[in-house]
C-alpha positions as CSV (number, residue, x, y, z in Angstrom):
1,X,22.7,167.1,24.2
2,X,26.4,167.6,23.9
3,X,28.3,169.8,26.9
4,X,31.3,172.2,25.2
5,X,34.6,172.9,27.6
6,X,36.9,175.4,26.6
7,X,39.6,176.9,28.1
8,X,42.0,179.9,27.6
9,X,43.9,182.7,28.5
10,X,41.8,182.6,32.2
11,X,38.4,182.3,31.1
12,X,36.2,179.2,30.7
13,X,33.4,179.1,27.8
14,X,31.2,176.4,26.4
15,X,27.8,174.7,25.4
16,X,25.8,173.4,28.4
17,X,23.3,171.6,26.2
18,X,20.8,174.9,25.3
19,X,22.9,177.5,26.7
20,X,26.3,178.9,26.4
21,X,28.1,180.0,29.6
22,X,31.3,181.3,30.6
23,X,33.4,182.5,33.8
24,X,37.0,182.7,35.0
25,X,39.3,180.1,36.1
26,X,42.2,179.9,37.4
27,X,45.0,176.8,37.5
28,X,48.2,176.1,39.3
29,X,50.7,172.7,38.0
30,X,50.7,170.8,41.3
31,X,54.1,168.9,39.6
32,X,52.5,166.0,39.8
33,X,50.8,165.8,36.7
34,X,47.4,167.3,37.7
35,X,46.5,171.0,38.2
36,X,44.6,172.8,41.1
37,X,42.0,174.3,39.5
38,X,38.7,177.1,40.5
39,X,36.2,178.2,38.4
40,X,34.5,180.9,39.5
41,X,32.4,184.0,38.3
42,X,30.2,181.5,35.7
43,X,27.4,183.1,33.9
44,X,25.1,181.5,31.5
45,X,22.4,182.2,29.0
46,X,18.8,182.7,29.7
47,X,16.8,180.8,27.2
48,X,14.5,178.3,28.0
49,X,15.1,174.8,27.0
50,X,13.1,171.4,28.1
51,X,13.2,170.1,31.3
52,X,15.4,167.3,30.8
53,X,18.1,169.6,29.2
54,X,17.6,172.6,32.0
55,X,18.5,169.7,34.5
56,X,21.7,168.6,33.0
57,X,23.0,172.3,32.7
58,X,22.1,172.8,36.1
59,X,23.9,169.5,37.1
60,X,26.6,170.8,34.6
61,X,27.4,174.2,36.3
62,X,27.1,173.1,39.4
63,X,29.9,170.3,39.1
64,X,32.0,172.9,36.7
65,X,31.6,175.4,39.9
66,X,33.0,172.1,42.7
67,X,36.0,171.2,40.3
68,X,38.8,171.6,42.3
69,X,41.3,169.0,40.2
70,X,42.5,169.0,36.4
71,X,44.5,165.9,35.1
72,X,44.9,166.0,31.2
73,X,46.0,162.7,29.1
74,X,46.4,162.6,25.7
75,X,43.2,163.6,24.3
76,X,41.2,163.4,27.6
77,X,40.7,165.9,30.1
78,X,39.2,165.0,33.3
79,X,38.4,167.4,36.5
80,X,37.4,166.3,39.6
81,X,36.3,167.9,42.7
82,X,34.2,166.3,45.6
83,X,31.6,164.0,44.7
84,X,32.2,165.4,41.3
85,X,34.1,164.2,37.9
86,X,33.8,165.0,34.6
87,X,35.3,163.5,31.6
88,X,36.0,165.9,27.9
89,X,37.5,164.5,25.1
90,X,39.3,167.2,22.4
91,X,37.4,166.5,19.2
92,X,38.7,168.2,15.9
93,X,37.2,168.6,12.8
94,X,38.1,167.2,9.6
């Protein structure tokens, strides 16, 4: 299933596959190109969803939660903490 990432204004929202979450973040330009970044405060849905999906999200969160580096180029956003990295793309709509 596809994983949402939004940011704005100081909050954090999304898809993680079944659910929908959200939380706080916060960001500082390092002046290097790449931002120091905490998300914190995350909350999710409650439904039940299949196994296979209930492990990504947890995967998901978890990685969203260890995310301690932001680097954005052109259309792709990557964030990076230890042991962790994940990869969005910005995708608009016709």
């Amino acid at each position: 299933t596809a994983i949402t990432l939004q940011f704005l204004d100081g909050r954090v929202a999304g898809l993680a596959g079944c659910n929908d979450y959200s939380g706080r973040y916060t960001a500082a330009d390092n002046g290097d190109g790449t931002f120091a970044v905490g998300v914190d405060r995350l909350s999710t849905g409650r439904r039940a969803c299949p196994p296979e999906i209930m492990t990504q999200e947890n995967a998901f969160e978890s990685a969203l939660q260890a995310i301690t580096t932001a680097m954005i180029q052109e259309n792709m956003l990557t964030l990076s903490g230890p042991d962790v990295q994940l990869v969005f793309f910005l995708i608009t709509g016709p």
